[in-house]
C-alpha positions as CSV (number, residue, x, y, z in Angstrom):
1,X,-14.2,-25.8,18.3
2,X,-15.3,-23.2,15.3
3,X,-18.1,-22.8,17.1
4,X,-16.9,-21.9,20.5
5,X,-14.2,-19.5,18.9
6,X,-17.2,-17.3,16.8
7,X,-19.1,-17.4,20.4
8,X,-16.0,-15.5,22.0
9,X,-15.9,-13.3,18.9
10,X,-19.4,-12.1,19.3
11,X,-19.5,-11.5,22.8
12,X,-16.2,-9.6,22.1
13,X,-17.4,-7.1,19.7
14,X,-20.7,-6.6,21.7
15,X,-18.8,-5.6,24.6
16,X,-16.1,-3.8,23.0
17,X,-17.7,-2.1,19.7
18,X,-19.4,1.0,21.0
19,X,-17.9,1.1,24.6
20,X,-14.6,2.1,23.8
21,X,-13.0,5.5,23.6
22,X,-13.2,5.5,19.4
23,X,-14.8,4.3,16.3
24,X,-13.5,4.1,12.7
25,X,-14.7,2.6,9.7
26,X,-12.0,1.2,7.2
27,X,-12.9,0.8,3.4
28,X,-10.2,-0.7,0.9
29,X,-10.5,-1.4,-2.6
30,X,-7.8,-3.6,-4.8
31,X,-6.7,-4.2,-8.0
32,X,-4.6,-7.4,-8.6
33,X,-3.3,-7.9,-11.6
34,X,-1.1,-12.0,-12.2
35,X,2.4,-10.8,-14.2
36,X,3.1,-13.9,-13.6
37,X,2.4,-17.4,-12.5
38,X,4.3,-16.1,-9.2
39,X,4.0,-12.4,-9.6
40,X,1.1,-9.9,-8.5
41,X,1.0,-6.4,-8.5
42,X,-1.8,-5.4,-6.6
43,X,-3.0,-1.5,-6.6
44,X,-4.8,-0.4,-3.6
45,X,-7.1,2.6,-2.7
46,X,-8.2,2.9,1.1
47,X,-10.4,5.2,3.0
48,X,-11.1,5.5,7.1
49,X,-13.8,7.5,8.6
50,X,-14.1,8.1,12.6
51,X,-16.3,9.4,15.0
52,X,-16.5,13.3,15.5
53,X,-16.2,15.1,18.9
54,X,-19.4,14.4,21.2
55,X,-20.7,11.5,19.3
56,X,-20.3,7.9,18.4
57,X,-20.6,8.1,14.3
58,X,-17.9,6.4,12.8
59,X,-18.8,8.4,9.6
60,X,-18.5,11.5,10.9
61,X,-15.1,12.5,10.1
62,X,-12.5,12.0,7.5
63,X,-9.5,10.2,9.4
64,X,-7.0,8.5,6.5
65,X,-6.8,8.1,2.5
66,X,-4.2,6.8,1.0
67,X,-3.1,5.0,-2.7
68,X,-0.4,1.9,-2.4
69,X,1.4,-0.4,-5.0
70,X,2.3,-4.0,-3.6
71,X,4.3,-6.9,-5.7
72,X,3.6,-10.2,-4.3
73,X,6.5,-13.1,-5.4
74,X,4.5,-16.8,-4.4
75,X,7.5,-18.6,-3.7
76,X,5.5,-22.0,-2.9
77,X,2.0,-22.2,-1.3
78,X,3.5,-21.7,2.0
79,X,5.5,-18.4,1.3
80,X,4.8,-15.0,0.0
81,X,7.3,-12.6,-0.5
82,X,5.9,-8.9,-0.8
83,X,7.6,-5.2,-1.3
84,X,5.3,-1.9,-1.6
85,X,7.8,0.4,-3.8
86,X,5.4,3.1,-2.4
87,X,2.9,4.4,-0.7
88,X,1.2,7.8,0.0
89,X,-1.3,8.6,2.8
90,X,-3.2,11.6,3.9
91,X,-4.1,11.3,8.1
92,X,-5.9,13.5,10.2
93,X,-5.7,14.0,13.5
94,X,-7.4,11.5,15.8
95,X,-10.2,13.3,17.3
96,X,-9.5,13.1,21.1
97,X,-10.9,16.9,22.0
98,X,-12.8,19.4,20.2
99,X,-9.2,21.4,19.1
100,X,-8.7,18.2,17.1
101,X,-11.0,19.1,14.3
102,X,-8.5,22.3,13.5
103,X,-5.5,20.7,13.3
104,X,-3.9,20.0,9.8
105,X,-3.5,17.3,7.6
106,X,-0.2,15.1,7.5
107,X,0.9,13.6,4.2
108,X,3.3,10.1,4.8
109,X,4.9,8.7,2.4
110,X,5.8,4.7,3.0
111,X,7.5,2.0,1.7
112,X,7.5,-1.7,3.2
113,X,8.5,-5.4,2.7
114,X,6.5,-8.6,3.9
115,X,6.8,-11.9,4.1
116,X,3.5,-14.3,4.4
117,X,4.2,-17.7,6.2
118,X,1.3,-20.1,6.5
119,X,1.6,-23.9,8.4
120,X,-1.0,-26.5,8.0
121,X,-2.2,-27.7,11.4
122,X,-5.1,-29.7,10.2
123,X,-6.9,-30.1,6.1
124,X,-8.5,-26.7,7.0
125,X,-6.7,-25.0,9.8
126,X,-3.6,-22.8,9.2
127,X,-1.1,-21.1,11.5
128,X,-0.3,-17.8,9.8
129,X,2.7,-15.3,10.7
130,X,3.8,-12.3,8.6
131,X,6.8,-10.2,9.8
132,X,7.5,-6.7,8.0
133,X,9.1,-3.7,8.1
134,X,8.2,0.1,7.0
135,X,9.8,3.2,6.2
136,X,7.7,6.1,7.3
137,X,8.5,9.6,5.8
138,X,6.3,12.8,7.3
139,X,6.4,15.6,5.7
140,X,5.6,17.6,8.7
141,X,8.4,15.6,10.7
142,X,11.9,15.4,10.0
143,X,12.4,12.2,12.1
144,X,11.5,9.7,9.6
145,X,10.2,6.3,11.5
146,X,11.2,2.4,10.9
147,X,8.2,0.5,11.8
148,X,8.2,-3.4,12.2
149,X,5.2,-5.4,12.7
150,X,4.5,-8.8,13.3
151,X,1.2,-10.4,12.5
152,X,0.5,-13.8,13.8
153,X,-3.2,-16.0,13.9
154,X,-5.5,-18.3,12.4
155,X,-6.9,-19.2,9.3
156,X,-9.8,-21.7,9.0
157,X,-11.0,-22.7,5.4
158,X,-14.6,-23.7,5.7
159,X,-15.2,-24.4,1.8
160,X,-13.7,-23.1,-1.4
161,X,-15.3,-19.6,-1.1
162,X,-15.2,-19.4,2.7
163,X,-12.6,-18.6,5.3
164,X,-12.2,-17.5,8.9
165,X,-9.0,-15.3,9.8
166,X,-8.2,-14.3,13.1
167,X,-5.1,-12.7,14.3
168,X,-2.7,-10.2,16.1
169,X,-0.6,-7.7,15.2
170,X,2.2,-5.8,17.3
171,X,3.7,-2.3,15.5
172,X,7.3,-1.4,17.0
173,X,9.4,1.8,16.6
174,X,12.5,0.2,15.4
175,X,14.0,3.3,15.9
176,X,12.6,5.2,18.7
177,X,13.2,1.6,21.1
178,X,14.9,3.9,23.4
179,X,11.7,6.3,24.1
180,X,8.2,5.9,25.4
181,X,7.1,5.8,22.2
182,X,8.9,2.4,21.1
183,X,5.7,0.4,21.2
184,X,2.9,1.9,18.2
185,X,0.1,0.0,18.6
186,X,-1.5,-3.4,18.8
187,X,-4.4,-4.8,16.3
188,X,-6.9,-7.7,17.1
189,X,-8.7,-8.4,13.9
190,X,-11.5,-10.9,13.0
191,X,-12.0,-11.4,9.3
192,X,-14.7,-13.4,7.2
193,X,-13.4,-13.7,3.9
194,X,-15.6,-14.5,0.8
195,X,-15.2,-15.5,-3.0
196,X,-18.1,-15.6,-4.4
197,X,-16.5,-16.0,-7.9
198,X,-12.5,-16.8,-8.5
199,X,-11.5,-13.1,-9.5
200,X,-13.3,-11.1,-6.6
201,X,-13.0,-11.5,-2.7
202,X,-14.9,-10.0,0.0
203,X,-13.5,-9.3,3.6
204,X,-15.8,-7.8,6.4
205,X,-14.3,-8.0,9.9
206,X,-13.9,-6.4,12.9
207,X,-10.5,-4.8,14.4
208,X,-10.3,-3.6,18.2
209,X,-6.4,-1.8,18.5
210,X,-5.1,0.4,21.4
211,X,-2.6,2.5,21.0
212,X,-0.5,4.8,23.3
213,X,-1.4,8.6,23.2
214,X,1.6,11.1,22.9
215,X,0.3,13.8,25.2
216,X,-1.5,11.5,27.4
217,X,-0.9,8.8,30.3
218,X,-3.3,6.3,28.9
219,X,-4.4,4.1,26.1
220,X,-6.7,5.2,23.3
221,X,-8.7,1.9,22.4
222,X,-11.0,1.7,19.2
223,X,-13.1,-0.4,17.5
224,X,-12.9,-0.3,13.8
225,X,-15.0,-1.9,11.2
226,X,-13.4,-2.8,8.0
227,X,-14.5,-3.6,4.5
228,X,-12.2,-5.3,1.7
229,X,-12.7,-5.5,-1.8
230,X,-10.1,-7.1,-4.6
231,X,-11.1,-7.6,-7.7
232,X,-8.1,-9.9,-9.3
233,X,-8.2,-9.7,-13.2
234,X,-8.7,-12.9,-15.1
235,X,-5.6,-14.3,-16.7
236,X,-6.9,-15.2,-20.3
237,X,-8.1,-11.8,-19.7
238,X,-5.2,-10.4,-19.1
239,X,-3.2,-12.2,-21.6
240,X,-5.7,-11.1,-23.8
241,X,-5.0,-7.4,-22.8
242,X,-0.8,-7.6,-23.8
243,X,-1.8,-9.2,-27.5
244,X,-3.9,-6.5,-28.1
245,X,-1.5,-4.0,-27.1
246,X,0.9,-5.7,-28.9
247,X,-0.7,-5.8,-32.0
248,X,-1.3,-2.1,-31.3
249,X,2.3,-1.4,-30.9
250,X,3.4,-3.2,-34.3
């Protein structure tokens, strides 16, 4: 079965990768620090590139950057509870025509709440489902946007340092139901995540989304490749940390 679900992955990221309308690199770096034995607070740094106007180089142009705080509460291995106090992000236009490259920057500013479910189906196959919710503020826009999404997939743990995570997501205007623009975008993303050690984690994957234009009558697809890295800091490291800034403090 693992095997006949990486065959369909392949042949979808060959046929989708480079023949779609846009491609986008996403870069993420994290820093987790364990408060507690249920608490993380987890500091994030992210960077997207896509393709320029006439070519298919998914370095070409800057597209987002943006800085994000999360607080992760492990209520039991099954559920995570998760709130992002805030958020800031610098976009750039997509770059649908050459008059794309002029416009400006927008700076959003974003705060959100999570919940991670997870259901064991077998010893190494999980269901996964993760509803949220997100306050978008736009500096350039007065209409400030409540976006839900709902994540839902598959996780398969091949060993220890080794898993395979594939799901959906489905982003919603809460508010705007009653427009065309209700319905954000959609996200189909293949993950391969790997711990080579206990305190860092690797994710490389593949993402193809499609997403309604504003101006247009059609759907922009694009195929973005994505690269995760957390580095979680040890906890006799960190307890280490508050004593010595204790001691410093007295």
């Amino acid at each position: 079965m693992l095997r006949f679900i990486l065959l369909l992955l392949v042949s979808f990221i060959i046929q989708n990768a480079f023949a779609q309308h846009h491609v986008n690199m996403w870069f993420r770096a994290t820093f987790s620090i364990a408060a507690t034995k249920k608490l993380n607070v987890d500091a994030e740094l992210q960077h997207r590139r896509q393709n320029g106007w006439g070519n298919q180089n998914p370095f070409s142009n800057n597209l987002t950057t943006s800085g994000r705080i999360w607080l992760y509460y492990k209520h039991n291995p099954n559920v995570q509870f998760g709130f992002s106090p805030f958020a800031i992000f610098n976009h750039q236009s997509i770059i649908n025509k050459e008059s794309d490259l002029r416009k400006p920057s927008v700076r959003e500013y974003r705060f959100a709440v999570a919940v991670d479910l997870q259901q064991k189906i077998t010893a190494k196959l999980f269901a996964i489902y993760r509803p949220g919710a997100e306050w978008r503020i736009f500096e350039a826009n007065p209409k400030h946007v409540l976006r839900i999404r709902n994540r839902f997939g598959l996780r398969y743990d091949v060993n220890q340092k080794l898993s395979l995570l594939l799901f959906e997501e489905v982003f919603l205007n809460a508010n705007a139901l009653h427009t065309l623009n209700a319905f954000d975008h959609n996200r189909v993303v293949f993950y391969t995540i790997y711990k080579p050690i206990p305190s860092v984690k690797i994710e490389v994957g593949y993402m193809f989304a499609s997403r309604p234009l504003r101006d247009k009558q059609y759907y922009l697809h694009e195929s973005n490749f994505l690269l995760n890295l957390t580095y979680t800091l040890p906890k006799a490291k960190h307890r280490m940390i508050d004593k010595q800034a204790k001691q410093g403090a007295s």
